[in-house]
mmCIF file as Biopython writes it, N, C-alpha, C and O atoms, coordinates in Angstrom:
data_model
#
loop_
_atom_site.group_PDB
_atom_site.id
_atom_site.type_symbol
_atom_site.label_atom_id
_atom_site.label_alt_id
_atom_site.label_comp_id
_atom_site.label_asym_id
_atom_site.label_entity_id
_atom_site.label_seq_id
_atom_site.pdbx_PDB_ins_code
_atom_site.Cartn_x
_atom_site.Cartn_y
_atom_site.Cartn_z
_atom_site.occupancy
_atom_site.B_iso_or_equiv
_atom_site.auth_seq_id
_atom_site.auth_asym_id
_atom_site.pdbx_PDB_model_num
ATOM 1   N N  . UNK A ? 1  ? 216.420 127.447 132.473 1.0 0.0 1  A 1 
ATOM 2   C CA . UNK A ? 1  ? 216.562 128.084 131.189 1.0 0.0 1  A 1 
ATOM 3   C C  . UNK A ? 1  ? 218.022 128.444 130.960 1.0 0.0 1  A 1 
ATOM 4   O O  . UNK A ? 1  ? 218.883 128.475 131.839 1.0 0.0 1  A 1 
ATOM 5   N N  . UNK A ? 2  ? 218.199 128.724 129.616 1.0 0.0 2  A 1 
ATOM 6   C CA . UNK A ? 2  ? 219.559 128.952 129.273 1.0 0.0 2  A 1 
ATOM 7   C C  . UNK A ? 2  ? 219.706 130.629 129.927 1.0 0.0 2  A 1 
ATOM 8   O O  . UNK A ? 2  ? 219.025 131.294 130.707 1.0 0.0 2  A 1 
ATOM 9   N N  . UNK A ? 3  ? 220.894 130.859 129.193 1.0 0.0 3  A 1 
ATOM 10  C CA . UNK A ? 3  ? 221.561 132.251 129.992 1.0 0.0 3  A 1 
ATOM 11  C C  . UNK A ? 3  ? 221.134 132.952 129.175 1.0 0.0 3  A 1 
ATOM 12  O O  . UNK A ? 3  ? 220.649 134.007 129.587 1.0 0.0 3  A 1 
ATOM 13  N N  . UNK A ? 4  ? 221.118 132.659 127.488 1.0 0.0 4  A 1 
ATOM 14  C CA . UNK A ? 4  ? 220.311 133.838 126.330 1.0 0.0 4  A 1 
ATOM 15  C C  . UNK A ? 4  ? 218.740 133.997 126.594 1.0 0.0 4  A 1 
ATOM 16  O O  . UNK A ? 4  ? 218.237 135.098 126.370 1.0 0.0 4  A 1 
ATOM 17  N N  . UNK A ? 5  ? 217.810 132.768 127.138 1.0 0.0 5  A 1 
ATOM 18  C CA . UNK A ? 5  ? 216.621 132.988 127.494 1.0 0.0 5  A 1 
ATOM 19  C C  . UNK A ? 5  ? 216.317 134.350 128.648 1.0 0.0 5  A 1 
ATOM 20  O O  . UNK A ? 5  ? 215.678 135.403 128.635 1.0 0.0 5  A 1 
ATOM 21  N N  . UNK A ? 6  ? 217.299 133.508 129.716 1.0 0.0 6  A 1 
ATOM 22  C CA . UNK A ? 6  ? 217.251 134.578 130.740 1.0 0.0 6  A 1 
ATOM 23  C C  . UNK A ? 6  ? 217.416 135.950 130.557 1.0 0.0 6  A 1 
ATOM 24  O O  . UNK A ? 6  ? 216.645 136.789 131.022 1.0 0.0 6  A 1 
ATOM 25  N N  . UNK A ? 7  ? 218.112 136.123 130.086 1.0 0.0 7  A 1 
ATOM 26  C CA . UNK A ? 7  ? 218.826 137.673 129.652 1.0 0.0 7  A 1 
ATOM 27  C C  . UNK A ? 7  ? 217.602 138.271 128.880 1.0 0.0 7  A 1 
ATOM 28  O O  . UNK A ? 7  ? 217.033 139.355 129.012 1.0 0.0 7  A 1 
ATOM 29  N N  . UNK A ? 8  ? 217.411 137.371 128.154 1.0 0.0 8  A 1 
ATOM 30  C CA . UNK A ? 8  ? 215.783 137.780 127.070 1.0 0.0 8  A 1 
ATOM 31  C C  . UNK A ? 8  ? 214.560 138.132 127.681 1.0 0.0 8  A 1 
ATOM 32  O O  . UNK A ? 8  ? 213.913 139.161 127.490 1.0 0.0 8  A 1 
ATOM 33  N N  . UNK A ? 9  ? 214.294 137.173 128.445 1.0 0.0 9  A 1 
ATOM 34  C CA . UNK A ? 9  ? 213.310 137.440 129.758 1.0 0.0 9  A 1 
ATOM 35  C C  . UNK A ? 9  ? 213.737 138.931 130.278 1.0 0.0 9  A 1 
ATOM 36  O O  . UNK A ? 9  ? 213.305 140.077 130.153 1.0 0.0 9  A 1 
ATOM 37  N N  . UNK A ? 10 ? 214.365 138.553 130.655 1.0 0.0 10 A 1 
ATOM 38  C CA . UNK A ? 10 ? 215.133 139.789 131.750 1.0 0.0 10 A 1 
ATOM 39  C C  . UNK A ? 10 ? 214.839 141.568 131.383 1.0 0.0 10 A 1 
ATOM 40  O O  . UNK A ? 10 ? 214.327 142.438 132.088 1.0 0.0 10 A 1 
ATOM 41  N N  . UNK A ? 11 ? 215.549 141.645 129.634 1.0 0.0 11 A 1 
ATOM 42  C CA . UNK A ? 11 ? 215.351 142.217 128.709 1.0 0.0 11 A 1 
ATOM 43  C C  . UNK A ? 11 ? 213.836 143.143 128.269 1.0 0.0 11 A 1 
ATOM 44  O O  . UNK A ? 11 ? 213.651 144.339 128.047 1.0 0.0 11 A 1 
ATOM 45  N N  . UNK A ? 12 ? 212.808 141.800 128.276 1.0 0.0 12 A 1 
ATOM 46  C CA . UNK A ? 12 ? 211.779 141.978 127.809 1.0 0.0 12 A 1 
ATOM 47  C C  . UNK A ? 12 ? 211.015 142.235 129.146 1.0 0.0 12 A 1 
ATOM 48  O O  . UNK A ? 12 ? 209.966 142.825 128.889 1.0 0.0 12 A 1 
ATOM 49  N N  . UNK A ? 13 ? 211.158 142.015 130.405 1.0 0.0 13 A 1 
ATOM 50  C CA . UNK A ? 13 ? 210.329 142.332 131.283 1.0 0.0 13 A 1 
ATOM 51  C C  . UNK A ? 13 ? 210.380 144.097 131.271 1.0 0.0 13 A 1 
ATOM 52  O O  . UNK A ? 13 ? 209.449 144.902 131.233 1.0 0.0 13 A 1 
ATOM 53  N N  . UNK A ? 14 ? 211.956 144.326 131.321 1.0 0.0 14 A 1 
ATOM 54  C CA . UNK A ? 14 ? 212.035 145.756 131.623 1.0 0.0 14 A 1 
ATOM 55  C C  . UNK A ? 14 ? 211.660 146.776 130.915 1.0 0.0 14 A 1 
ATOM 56  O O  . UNK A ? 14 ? 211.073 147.755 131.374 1.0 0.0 14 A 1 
ATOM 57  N N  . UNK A ? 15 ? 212.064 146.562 129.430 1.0 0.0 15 A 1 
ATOM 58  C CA . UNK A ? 15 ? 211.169 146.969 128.120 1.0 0.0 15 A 1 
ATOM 59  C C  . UNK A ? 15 ? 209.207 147.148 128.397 1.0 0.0 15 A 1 
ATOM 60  O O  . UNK A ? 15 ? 208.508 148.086 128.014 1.0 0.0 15 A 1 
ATOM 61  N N  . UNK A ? 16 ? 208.882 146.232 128.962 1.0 0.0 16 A 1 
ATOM 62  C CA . UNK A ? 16 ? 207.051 146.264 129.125 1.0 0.0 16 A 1 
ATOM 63  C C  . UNK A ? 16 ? 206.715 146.818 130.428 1.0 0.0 16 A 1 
ATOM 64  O O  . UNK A ? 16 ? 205.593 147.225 130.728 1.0 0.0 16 A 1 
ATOM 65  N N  . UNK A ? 17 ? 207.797 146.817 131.239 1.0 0.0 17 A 1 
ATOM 66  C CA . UNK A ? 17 ? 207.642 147.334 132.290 1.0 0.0 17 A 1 
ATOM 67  C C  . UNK A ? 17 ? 207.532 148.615 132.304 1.0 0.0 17 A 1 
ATOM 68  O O  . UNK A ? 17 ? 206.749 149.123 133.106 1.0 0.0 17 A 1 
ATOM 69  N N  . UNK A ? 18 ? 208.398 149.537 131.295 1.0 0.0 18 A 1 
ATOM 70  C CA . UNK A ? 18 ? 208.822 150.765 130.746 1.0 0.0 18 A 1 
ATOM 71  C C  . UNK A ? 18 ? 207.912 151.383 130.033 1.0 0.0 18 A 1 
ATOM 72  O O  . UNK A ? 18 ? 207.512 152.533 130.213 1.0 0.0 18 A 1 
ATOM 73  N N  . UNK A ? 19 ? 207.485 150.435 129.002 1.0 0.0 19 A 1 
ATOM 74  C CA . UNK A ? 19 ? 206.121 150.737 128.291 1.0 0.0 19 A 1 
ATOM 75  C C  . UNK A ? 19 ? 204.751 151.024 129.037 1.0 0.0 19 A 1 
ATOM 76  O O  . UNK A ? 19 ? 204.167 152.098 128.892 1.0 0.0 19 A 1 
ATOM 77  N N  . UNK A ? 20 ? 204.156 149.760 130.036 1.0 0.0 20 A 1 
ATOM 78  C CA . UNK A ? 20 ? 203.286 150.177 131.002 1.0 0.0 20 A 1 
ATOM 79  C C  . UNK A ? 20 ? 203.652 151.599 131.825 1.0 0.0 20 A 1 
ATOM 80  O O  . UNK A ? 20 ? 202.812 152.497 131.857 1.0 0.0 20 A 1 
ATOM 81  N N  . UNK A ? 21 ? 204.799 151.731 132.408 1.0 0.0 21 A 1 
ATOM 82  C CA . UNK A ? 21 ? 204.209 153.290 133.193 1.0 0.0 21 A 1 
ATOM 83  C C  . UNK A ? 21 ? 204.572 154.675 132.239 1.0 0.0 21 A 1 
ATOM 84  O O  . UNK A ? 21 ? 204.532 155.844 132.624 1.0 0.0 21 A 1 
ATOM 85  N N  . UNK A ? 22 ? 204.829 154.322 131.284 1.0 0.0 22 A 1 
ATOM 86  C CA . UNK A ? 22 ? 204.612 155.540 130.203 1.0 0.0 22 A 1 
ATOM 87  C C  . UNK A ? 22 ? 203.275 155.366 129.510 1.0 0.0 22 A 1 
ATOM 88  O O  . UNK A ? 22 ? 202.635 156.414 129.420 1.0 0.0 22 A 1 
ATOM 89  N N  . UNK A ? 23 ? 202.818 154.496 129.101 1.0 0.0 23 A 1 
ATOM 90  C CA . UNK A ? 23 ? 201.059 155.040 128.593 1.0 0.0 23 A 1 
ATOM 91  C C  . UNK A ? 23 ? 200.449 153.622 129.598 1.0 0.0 23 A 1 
ATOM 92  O O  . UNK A ? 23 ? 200.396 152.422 129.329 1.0 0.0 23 A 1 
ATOM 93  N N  . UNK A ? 24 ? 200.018 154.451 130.910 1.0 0.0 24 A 1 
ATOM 94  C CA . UNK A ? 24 ? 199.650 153.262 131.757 1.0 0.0 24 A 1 
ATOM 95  C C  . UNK A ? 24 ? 197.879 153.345 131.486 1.0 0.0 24 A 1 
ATOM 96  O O  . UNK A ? 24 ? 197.025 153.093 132.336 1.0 0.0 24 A 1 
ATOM 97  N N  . UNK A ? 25 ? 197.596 153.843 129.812 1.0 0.0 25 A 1 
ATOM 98  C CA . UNK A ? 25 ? 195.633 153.700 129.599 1.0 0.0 25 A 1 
ATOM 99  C C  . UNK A ? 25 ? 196.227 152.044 129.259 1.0 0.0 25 A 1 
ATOM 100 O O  . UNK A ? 25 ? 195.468 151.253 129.820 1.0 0.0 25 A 1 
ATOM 101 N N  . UNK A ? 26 ? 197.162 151.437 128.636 1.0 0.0 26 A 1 
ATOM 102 C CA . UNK A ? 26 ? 197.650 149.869 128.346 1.0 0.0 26 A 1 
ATOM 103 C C  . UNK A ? 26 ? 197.157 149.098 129.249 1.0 0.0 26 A 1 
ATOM 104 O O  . UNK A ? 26 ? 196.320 148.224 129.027 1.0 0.0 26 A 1 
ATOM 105 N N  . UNK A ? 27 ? 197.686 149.392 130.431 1.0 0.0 27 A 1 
ATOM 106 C CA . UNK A ? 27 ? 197.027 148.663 131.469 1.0 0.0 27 A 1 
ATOM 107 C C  . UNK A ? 27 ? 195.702 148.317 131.838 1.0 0.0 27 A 1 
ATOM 108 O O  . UNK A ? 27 ? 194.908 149.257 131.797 1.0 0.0 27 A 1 
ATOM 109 N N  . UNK A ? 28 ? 195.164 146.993 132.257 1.0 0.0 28 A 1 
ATOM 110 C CA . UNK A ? 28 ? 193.797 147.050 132.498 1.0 0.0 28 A 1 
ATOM 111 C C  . UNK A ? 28 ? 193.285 147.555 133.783 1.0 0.0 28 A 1 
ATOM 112 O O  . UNK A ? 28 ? 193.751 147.120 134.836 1.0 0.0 28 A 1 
ATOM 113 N N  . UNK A ? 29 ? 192.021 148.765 133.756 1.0 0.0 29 A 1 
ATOM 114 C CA . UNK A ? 29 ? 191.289 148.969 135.190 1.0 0.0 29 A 1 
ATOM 115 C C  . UNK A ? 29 ? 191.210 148.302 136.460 1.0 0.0 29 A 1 
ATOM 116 O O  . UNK A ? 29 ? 190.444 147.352 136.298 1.0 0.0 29 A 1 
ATOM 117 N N  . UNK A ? 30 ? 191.467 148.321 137.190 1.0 0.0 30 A 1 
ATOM 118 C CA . UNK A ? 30 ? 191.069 148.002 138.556 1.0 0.0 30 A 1 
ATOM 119 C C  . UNK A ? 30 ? 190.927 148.524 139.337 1.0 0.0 30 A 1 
ATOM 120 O O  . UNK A ? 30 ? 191.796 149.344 139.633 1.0 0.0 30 A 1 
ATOM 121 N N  . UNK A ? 31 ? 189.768 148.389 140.156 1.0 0.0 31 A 1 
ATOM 122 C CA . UNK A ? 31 ? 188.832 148.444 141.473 1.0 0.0 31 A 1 
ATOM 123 C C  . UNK A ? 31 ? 190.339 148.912 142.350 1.0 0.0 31 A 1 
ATOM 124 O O  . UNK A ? 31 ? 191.377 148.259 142.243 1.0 0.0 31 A 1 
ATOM 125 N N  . UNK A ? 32 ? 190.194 150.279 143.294 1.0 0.0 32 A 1 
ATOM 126 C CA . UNK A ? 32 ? 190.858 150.640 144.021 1.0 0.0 32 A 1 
ATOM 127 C C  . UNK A ? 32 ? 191.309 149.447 145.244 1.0 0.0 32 A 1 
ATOM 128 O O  . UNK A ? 32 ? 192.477 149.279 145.597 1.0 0.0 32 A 1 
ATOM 129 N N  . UNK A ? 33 ? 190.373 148.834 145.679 1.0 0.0 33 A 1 
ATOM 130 C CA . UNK A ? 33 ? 189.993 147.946 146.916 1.0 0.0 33 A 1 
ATOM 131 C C  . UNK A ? 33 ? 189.729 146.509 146.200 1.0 0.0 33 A 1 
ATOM 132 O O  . UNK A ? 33 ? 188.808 146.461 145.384 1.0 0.0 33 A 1 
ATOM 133 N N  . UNK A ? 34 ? 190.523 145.282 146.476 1.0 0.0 34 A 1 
ATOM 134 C CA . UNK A ? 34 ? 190.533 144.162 145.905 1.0 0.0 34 A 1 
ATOM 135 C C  . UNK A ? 34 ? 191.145 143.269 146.329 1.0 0.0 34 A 1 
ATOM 136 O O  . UNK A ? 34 ? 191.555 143.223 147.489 1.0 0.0 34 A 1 
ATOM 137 N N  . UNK A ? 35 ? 191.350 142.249 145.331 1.0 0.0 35 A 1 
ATOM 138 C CA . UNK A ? 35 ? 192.153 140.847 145.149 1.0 0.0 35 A 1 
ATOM 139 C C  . UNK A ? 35 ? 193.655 141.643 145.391 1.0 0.0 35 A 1 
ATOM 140 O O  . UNK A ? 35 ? 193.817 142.804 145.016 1.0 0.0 35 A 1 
ATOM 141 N N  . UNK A ? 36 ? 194.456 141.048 145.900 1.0 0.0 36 A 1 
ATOM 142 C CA . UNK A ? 36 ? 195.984 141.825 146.082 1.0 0.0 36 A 1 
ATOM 143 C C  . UNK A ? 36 ? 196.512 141.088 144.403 1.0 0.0 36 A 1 
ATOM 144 O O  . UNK A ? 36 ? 195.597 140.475 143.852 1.0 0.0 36 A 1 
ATOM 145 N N  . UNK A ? 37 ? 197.670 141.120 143.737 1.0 0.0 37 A 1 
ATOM 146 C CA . UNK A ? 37 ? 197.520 141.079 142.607 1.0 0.0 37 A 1 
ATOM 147 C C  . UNK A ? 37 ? 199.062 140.123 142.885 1.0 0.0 37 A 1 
ATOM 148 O O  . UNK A ? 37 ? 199.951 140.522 143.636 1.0 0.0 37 A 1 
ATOM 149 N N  . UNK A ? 38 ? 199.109 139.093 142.271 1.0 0.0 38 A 1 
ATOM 150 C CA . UNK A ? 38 ? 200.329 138.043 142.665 1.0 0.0 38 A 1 
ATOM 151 C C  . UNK A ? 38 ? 201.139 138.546 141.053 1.0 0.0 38 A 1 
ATOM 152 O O  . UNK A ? 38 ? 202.337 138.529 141.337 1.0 0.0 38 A 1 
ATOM 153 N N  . UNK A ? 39 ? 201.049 138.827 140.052 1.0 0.0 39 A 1 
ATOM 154 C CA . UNK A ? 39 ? 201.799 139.082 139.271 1.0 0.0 39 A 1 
ATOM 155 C C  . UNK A ? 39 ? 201.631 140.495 138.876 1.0 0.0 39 A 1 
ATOM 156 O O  . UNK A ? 39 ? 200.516 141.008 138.783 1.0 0.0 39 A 1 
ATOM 157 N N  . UNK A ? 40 ? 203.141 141.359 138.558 1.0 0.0 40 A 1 
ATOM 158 C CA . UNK A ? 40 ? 202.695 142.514 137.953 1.0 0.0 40 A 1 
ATOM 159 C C  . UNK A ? 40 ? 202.004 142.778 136.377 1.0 0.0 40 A 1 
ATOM 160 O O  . UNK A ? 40 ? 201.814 141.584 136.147 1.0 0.0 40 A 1 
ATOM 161 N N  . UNK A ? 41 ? 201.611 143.309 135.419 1.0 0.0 41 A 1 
ATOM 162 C CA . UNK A ? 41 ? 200.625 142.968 134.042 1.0 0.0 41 A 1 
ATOM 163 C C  . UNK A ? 41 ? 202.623 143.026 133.227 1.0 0.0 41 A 1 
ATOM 164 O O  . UNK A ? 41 ? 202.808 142.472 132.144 1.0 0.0 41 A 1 
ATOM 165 N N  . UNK A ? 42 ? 203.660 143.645 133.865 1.0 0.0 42 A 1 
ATOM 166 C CA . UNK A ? 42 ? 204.705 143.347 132.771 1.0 0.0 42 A 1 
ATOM 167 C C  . UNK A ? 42 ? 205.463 141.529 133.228 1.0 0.0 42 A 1 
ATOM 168 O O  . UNK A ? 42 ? 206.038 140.797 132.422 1.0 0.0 42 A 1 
ATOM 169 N N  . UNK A ? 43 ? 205.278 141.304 134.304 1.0 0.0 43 A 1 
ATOM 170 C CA . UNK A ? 43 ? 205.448 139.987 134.387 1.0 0.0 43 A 1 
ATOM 171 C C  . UNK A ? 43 ? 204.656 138.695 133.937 1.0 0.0 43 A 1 
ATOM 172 O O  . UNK A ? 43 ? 205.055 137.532 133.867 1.0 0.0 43 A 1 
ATOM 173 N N  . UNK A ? 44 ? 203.269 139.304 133.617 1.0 0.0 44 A 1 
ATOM 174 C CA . UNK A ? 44 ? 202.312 138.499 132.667 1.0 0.0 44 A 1 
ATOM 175 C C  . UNK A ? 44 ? 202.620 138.855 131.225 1.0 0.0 44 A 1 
ATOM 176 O O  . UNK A ? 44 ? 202.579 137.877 130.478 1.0 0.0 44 A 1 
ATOM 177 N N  . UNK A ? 45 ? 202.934 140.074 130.615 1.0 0.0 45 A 1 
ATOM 178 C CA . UNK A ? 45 ? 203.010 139.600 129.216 1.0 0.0 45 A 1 
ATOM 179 C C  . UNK A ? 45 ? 204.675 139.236 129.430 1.0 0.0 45 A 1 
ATOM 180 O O  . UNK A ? 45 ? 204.805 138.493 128.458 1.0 0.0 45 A 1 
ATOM 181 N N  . UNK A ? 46 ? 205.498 139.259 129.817 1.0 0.0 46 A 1 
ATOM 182 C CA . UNK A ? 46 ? 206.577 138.335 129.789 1.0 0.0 46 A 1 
ATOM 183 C C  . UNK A ? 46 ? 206.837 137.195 129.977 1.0 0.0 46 A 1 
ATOM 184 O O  . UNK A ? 46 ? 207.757 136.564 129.456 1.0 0.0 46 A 1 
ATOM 185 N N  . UNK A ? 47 ? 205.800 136.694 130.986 1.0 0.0 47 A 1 
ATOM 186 C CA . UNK A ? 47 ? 205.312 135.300 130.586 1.0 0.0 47 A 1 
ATOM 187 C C  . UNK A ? 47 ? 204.825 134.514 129.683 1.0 0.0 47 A 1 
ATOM 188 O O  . UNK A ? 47 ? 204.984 133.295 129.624 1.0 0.0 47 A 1 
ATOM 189 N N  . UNK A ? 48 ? 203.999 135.435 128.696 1.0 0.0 48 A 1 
ATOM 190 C CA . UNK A ? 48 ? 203.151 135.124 127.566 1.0 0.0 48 A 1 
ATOM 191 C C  . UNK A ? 48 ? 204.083 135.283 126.552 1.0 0.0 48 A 1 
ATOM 192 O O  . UNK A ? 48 ? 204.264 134.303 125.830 1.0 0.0 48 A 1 
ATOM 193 N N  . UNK A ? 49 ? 204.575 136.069 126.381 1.0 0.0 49 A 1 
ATOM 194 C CA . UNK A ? 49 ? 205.715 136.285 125.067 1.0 0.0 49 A 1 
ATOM 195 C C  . UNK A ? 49 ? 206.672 135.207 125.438 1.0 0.0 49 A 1 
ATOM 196 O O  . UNK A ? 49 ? 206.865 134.599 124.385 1.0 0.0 49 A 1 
ATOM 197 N N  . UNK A ? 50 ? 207.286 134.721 126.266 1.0 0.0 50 A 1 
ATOM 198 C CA . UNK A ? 50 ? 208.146 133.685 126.647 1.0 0.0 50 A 1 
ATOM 199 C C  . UNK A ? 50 ? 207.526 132.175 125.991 1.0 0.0 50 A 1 
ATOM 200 O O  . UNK A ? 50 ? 208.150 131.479 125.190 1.0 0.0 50 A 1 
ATOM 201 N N  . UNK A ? 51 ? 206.092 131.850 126.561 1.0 0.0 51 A 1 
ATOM 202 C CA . UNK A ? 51 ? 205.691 130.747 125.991 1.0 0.0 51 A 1 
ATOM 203 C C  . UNK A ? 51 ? 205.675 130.621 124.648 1.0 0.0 51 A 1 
ATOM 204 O O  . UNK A ? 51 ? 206.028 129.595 124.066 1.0 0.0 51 A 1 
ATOM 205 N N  . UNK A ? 52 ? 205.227 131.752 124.041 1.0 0.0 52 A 1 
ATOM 206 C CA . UNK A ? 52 ? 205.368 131.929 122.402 1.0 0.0 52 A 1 
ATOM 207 C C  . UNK A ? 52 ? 206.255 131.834 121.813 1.0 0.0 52 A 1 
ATOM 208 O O  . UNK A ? 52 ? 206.245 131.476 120.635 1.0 0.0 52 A 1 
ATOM 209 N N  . UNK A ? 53 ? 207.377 132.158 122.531 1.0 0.0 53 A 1 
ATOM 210 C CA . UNK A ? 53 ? 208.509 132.663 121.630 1.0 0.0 53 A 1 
ATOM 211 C C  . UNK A ? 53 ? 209.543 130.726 121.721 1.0 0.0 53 A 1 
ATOM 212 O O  . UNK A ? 53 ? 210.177 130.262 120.774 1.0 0.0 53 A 1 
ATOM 213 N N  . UNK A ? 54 ? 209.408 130.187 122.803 1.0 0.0 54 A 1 
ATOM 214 C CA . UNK A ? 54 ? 209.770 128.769 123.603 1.0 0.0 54 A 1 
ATOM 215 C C  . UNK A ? 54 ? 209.183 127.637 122.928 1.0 0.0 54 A 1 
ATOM 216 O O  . UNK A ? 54 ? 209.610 126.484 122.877 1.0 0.0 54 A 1 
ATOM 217 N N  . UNK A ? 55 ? 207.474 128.449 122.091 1.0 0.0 55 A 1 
ATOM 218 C CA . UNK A ? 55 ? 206.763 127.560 121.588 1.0 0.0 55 A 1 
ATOM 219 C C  . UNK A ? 55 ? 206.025 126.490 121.479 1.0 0.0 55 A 1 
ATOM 220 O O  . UNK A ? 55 ? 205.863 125.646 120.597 1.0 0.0 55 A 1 
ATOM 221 N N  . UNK A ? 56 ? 205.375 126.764 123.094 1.0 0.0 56 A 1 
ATOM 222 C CA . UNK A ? 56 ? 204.563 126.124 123.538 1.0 0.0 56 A 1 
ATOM 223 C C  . UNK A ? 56 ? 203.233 126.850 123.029 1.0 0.0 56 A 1 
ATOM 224 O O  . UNK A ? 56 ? 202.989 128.044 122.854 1.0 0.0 56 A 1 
ATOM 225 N N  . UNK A ? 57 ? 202.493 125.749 122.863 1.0 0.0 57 A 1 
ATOM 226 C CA . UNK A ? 57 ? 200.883 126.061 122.556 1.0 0.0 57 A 1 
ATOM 227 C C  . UNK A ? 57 ? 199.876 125.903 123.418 1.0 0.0 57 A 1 
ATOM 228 O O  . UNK A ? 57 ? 198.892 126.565 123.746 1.0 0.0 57 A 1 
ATOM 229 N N  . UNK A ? 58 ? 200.504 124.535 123.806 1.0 0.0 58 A 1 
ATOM 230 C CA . UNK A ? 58 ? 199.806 124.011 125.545 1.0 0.0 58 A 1 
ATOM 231 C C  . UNK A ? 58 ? 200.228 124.990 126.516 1.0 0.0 58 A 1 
ATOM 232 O O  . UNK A ? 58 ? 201.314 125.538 126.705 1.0 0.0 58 A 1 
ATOM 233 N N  . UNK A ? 59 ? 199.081 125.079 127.098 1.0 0.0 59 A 1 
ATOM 234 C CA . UNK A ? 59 ? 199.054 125.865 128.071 1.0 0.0 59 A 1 
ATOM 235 C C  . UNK A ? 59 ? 199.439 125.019 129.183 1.0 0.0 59 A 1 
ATOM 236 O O  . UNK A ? 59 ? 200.195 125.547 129.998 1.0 0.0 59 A 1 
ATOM 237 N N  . UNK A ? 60 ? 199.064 123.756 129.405 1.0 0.0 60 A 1 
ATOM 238 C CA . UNK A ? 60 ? 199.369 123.109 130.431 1.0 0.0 60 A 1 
ATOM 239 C C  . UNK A ? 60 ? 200.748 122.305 130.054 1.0 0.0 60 A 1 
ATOM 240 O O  . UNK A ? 60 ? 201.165 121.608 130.979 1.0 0.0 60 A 1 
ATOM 241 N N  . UNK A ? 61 ? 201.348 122.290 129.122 1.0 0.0 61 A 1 
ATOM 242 C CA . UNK A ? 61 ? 202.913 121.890 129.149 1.0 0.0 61 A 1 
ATOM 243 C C  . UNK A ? 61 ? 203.531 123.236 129.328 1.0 0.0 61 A 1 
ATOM 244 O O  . UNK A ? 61 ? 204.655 123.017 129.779 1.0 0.0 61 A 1 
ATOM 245 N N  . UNK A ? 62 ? 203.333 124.645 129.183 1.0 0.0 62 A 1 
ATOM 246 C CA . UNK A ? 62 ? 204.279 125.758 129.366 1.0 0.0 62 A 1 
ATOM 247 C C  . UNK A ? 62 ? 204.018 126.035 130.837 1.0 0.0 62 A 1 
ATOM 248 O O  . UNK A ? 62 ? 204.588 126.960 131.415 1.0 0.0 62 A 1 
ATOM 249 N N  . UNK A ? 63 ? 203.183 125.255 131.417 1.0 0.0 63 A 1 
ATOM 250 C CA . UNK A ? 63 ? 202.535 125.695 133.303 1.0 0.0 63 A 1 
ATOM 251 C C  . UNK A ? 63 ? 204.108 124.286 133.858 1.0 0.0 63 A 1 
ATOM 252 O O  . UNK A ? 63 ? 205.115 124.280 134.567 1.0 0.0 63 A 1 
ATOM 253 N N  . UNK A ? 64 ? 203.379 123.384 132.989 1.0 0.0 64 A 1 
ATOM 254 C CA . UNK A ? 64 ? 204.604 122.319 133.916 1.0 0.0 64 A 1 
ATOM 255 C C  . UNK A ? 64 ? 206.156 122.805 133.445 1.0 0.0 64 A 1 
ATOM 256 O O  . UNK A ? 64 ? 207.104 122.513 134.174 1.0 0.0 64 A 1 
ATOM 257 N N  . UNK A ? 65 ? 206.340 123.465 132.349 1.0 0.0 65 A 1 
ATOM 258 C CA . UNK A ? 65 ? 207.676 123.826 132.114 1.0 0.0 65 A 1 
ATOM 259 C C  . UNK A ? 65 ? 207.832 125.013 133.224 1.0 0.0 65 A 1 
ATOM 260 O O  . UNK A ? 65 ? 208.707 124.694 134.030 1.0 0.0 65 A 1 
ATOM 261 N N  . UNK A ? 66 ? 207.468 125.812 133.405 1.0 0.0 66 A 1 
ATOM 262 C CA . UNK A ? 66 ? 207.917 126.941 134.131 1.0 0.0 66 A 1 
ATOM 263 C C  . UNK A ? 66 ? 207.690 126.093 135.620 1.0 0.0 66 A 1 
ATOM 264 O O  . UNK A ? 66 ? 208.583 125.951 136.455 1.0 0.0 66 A 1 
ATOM 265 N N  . UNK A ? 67 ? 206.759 125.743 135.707 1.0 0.0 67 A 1 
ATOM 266 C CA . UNK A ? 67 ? 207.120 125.426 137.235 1.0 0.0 67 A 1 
ATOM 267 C C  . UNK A ? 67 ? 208.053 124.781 137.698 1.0 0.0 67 A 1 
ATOM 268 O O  . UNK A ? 67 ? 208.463 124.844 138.857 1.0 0.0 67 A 1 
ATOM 269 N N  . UNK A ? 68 ? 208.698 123.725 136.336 1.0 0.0 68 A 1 
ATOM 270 C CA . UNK A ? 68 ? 209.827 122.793 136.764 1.0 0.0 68 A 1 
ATOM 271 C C  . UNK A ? 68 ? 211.284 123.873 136.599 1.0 0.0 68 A 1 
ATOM 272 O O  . UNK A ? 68 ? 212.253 123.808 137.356 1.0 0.0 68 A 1 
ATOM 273 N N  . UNK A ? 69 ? 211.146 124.873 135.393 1.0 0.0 69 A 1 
ATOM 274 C CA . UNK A ? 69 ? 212.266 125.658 134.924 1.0 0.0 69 A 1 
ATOM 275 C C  . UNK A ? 69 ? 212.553 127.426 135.025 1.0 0.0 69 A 1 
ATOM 276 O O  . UNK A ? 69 ? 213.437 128.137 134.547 1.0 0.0 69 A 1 
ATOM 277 N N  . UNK A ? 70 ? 211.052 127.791 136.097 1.0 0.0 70 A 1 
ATOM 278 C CA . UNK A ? 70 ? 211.417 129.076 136.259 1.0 0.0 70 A 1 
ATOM 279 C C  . UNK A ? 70 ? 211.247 129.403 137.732 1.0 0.0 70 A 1 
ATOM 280 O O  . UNK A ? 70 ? 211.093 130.503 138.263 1.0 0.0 70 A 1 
ATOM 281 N N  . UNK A ? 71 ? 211.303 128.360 138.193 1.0 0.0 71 A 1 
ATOM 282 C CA . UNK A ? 71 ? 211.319 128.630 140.332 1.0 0.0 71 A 1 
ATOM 283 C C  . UNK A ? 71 ? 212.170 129.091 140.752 1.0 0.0 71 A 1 
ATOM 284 O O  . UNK A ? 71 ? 213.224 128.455 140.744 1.0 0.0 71 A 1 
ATOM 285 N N  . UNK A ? 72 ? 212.125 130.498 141.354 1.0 0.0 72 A 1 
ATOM 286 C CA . UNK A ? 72 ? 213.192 131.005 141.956 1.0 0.0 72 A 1 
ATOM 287 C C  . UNK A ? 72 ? 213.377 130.076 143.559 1.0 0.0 72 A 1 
ATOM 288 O O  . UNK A ? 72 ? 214.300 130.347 144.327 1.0 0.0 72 A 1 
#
C-alpha cells in the first residue's frame, strides 16, 4: 500500500481503538473462556473500512489483495 493508505489505516485503527475502550457496550460479548481471538474488533473494523474505502466489493479479491499487500 501507498504511504497515504498506510497512515490512514494507521489513523483509523487508533481512532476505533479509542472508541472501543471508551463505550466498550460497542463491542460484541464474549464467553470469559474460549476461542483465543486472532484479531482485535478495532483491527476488524479497520479492515472493513479499508476494503470499502479501496473499493472492493469482493470479498475474495480484498482477501487476495491484503494477503498479497498487507503481510507484515
Amino acid at each position: 500500500m501507498k504511504t497515504e493508505w498506510d497512515s490512514l489505516a494507521t489513523a483509523l485503527y487508533v481512532k476505533a481503538d479509542d472508541l472501543l475502550k471508551e463505550s466498550p457496550q460497542w463491542a460484541p460479548w464474549r464467553p470469559a473462556v474460549g476461542i483465543a481471538l486472532r484479531l482485535s474488533d478495532a483491527e476488524l473494523v479497520t479492515l472493513a473500512m479499508m476494503q470499502a474505502m479501496l473499493g472492493f466489493t469482493s470479498e475474495a479479491r480484498w482477501l487476495r489483495h491484503a494477503r498479497a499487500h498487507l503481510r507484515v
